[in-house]
C-alpha positions in Angstrom: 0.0 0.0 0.0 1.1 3.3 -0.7 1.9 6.6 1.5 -0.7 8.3 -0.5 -3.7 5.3 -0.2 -2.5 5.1 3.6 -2.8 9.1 3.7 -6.4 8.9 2.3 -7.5 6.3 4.6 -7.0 8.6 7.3 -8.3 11.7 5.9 -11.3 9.9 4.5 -12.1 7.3 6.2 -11.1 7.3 9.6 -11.7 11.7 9.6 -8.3 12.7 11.2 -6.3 15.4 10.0 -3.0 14.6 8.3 -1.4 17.9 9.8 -1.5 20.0 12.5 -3.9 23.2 11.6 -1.8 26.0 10.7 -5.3 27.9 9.5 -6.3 27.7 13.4 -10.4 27.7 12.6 -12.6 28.5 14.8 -14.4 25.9 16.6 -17.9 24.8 15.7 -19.1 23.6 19.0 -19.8 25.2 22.6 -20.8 24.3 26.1 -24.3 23.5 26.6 -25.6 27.3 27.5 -23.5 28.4 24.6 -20.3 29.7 26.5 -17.2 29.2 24.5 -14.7 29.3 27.6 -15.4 28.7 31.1 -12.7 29.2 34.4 -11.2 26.1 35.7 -9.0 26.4 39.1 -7.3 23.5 40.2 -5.2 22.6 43.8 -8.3 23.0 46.1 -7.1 21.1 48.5 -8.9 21.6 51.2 -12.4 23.7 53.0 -10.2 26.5 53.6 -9.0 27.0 50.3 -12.1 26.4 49.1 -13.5 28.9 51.2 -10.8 31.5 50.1 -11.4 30.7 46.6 -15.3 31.4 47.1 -14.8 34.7 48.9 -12.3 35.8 45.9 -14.3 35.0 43.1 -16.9 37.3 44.5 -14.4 39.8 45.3 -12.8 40.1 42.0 -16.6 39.4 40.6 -15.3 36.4 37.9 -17.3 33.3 37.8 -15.0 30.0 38.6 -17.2 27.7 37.2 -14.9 24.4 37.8 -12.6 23.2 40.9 -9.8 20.7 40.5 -9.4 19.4 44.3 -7.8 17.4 46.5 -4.8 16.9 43.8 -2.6 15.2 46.2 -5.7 12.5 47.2 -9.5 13.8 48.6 -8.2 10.7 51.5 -6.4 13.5 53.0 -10.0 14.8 54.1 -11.4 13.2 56.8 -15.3 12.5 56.3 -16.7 15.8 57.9 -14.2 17.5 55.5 -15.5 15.7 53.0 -18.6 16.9 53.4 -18.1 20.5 54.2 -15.8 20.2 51.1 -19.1 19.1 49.3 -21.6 21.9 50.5 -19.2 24.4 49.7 -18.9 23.4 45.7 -22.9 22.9 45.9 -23.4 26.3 47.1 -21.3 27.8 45.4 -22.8 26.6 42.2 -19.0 25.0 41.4 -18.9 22.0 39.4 -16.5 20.4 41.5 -14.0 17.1 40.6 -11.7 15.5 43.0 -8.7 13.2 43.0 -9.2 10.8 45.4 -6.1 9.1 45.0 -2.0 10.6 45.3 -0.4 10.2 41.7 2.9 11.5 41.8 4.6 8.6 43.3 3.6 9.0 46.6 2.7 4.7 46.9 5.5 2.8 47.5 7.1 2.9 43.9 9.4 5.8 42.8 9.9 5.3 39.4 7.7 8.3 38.5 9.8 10.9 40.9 13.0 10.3 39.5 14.6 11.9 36.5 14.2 9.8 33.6 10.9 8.0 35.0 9.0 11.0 35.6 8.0 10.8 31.9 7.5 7.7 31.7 3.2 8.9 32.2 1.1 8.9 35.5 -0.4 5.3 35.5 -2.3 3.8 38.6 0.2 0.7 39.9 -1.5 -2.8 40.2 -4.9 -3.9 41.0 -5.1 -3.0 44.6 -4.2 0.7 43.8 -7.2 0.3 41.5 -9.4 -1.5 44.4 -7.9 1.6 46.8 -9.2 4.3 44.0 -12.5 2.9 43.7 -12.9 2.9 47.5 -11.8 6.4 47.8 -14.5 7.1 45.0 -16.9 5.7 46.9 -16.2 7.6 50.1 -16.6 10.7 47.9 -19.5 10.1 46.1 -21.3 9.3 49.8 -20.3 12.6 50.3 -22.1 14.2 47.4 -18.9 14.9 45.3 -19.7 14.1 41.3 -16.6 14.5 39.6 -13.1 12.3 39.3 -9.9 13.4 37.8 -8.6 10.3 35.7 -5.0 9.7 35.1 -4.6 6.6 32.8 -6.7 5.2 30.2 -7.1 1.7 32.4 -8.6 3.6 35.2 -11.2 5.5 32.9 -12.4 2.3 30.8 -12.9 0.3 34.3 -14.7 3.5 35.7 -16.7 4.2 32.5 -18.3 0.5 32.6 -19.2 1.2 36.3 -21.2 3.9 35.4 -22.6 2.1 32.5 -23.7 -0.5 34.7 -25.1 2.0 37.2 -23.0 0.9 40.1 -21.4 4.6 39.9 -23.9 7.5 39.2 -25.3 8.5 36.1 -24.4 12.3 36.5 -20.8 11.4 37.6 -17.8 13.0 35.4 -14.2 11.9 34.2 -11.6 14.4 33.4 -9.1 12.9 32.1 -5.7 14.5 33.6 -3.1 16.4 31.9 -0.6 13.5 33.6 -2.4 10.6 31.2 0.1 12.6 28.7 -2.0 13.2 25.7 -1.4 15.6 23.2 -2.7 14.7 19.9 -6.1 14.6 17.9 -6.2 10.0 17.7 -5.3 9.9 21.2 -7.9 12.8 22.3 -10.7 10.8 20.3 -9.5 8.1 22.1 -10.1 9.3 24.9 -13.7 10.7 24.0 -14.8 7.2 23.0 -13.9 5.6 26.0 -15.8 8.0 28.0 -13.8 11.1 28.6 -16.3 13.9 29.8 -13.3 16.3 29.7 -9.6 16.4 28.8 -6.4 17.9 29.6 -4.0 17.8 27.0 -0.5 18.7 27.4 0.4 22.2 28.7 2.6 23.4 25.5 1.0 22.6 22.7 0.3 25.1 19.8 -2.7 26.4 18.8 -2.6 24.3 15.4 -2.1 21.2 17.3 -5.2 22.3 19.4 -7.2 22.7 16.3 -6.5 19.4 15.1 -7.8 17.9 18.4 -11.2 20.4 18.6 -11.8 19.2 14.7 -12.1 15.9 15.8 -13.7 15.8 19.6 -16.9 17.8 21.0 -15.3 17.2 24.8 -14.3 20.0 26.4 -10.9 21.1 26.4 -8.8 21.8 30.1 -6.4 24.0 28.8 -3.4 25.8 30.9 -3.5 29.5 30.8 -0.8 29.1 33.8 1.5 26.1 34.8 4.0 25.4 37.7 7.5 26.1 36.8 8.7 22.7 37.2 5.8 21.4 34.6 7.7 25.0 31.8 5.8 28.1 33.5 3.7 28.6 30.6 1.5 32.3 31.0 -0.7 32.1 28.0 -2.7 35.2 29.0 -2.4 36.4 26.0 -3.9 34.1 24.1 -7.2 33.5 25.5 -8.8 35.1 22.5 -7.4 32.6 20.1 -7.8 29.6 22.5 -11.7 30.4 23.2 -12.0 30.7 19.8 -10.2 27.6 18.4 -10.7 25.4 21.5 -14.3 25.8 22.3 -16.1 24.7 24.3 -12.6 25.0 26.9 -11.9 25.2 30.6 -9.3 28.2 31.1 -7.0 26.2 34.0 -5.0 28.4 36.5 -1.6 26.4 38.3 0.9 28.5 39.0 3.8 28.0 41.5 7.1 26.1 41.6 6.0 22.9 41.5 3.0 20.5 42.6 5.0 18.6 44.8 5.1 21.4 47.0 2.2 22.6 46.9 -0.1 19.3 46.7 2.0 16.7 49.1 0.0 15.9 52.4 2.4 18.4 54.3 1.5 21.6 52.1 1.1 25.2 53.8 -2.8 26.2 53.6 -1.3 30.0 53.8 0.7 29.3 50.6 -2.5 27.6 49.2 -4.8 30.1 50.2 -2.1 32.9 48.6 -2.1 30.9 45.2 -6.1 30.7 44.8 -6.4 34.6 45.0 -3.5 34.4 42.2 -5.3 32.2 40.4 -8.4 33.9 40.5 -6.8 37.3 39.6 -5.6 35.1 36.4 -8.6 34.3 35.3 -10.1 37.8 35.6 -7.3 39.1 33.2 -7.9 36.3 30.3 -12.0 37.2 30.6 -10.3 41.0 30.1 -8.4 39.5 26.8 -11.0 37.8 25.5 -13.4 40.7 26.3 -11.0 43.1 24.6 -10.8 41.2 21.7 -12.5 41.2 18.4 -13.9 37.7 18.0 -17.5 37.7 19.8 -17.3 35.1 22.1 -19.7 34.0 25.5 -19.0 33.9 28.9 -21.6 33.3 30.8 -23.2 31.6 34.1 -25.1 28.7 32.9 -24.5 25.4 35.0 -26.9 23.2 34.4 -24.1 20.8 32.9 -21.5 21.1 35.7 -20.9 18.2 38.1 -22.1 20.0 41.4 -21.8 18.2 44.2 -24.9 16.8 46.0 -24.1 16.3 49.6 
C-alpha cells in the first residue's frame, strides 16, 4: 500500500487530520448554554481554600465555574471535611471534581519521581491501587462529590463500565488528567470514545495542534492559561482570544507555582495555598479581560446546568 492510499484512509475514512492546523479555525461547538470558555481552578485542597477561593471569586466578581481538588488525594479529608468540602462546591454553584487518590509517586514505587521515569506517564500501579481508588471514590461520592480526575486510560475504561452498569452514578464526570500525557487529535478521540467527559491535553502545545484535536472531539478542552515552573511556567494570557476561539467549548485552568510537589503533598502550607487561589483567580479575571478586549464575539456566561455540582 502506498503513503498516498494510507494518507487517504486517514483523511477519508477514519476523519483525522494529516497535519496540524496551521489555519487555526474557529471551533464549531460550545458548552451547553452556549459559553465558548469557562474558568477552571485547580489545587483545592482543602475547606479553607475552598473557602478563600469562594470569597475571591466574589471579590474580584469572575465566575469560577470548575474546581480541580484534592490533587494530592481527597483521603487526605477526613469525612466531615469531605462533606463540608461538598456543601461548599454545591453552594457555590461550582462543578467540583476531585482526586481521590496521590499520583505522583507518593505509593510505594518511585519510578515516577526520579529523572528519567517521571516521563514515563502517570499510570495507577496494580490492582489494589485500583481497588484503593475505587474505594476512595466511593467515600466521595457518599459525600455528594460528582466528579473524578482520571489519570490513565485503564482507570477510565474500568470507571466508564461502572457507570454504565449503574454501580457509579449517572451524572458522575471523568476528566481525564493532563498526567495521562496526551497531546494529539487520535489519542484525544481516544479518549472521548472511551468516555472522557473532559480532557487535559499537554500544557505546551500550539494552537494548530489544538485545532486538530477540537476538529475531531466535541469534549471539552482543560487548557493551561498558567503552569507550575517545574511542569515549563507557561502564561498564555495572552492568548485566551485565540484559545476560546479555536478550542471551544474549553476550561481556562490556573496552576501557577514552583511545583506540585510542593504545593499538593500531604504536608503543604494552607497560607501558601490560600495565597495561590487569589493568584489564580486574579488570572482568570485578566484572560475574561483579553477575551473581552478582543475582536472575536465570544460568551461567557453563568449557565451550569451541565456542571458536576456536588450533592451532599
Amino acid at each position: 500500500m502506498s503513503m498516498k492510499e494510507i494518507e487517504k484512509h486517514i483523511k477519508e475514512n477514519l476523519g483525522f487530520p494529516l497535519d496540524d492546523l496551521h489555519d487555526l479555525p474557529s471551533s464549531k461547538v460550545t458548552f451547553d448554554g452556549g459559553a465558548h470558555y469557562r474558568m477552571e481552578v485547580p489545587g483545592i485542597e482543602n475547606v479553607s481554600n475552598f473557602e478563600t477561593l469562594v470569597k475571591e471569586s466574589e471579590k474580584q466578581k469572575i465566575q469560577i465555574h470548575r474546581v480541580i481538588g484534592t490533587v494530592g488525594g481527597s483521603a487526605l479529608l477526613d469525612k466531615e471535611e469531605l462533606k463540608y468540602y461538598a456543601q461548599i462546591g454545591h453552594d457555590a454553584k461550582m462543578e467540583t471534581l476531585v482526586n481521590p487518590m496521590p499520583t505522583r509517586a507518593w505509593d510505594t514505587g518511585k519510578q515516577y519521581g526520579t529523572p528519567e521515569g517521571y516521563v514515563s506517564g502517570m499510570r495507577v500501579r496494580g490492582q489494589h491501587n485500583l481497588y484503593l481508588w475505587l474505594r476512595e471514590v466511593n467515600r466521595c461520592i457518599e459525600a455528594g462529590i460528582r466528579g473524578f480526575l482520571i489519570p490513565d486510560e485503564g482507570l477510565l475504561y474500568l470507571a466508564n463500565k461502572l457507570r454504565a452498569d449503574g454501580l457509579i452514578p449517572a451524572d458522575v464526570k471523568f476528566k481525564v488528567s493532563v498526567f495521562a500525557g496526551h497531546g494529539n487529535a487520535v489519542g484525544a478521540k481516544m479518549l472521548e470514545e472511551m468516555g472522557a467527559d473532559s480532557f487535559n491535553p499537554l500544557a505546551d502545545l500550539s494552537l494548530g495542534m489544538f485545532a486538530a484535536i477540537r476538529q475531531v472531539t466535541n469534549i471539552p478542552l482543560d487548557v493551561y492559561m498558567s503552569i507550575v515552573d517545574s511542569m515549563g511556567g507557561n502564561q498564555r494570557h495572552v492568548e485566551a482570544e485565540e484559545i476560546a476561539r479555536i478550542c471551544a467549548p474549553v476550561y481556562f485552568k490556573f496552576e501557577p507555582g514552583k511545583n506540585e510537589c510542593d504545593l499538593y503533598n500531604s504536608w503543604h502550607d494552607d497560607a501558601t495555598l490560600n495565597h495561590l487561589v487569589k493568584v489564580k483567580v486574579r488570572m482568570a479575571k485578566i484572560s475574561k479581560e483579553w477575551c473581552d478586549d478582543g475582536e472575536t464575539s465570544l460568551t461567557f456566561n453563568d449557565y451550569t446546568d451541565d456542571l458536576a455540582i456536588p450533592r451532599p
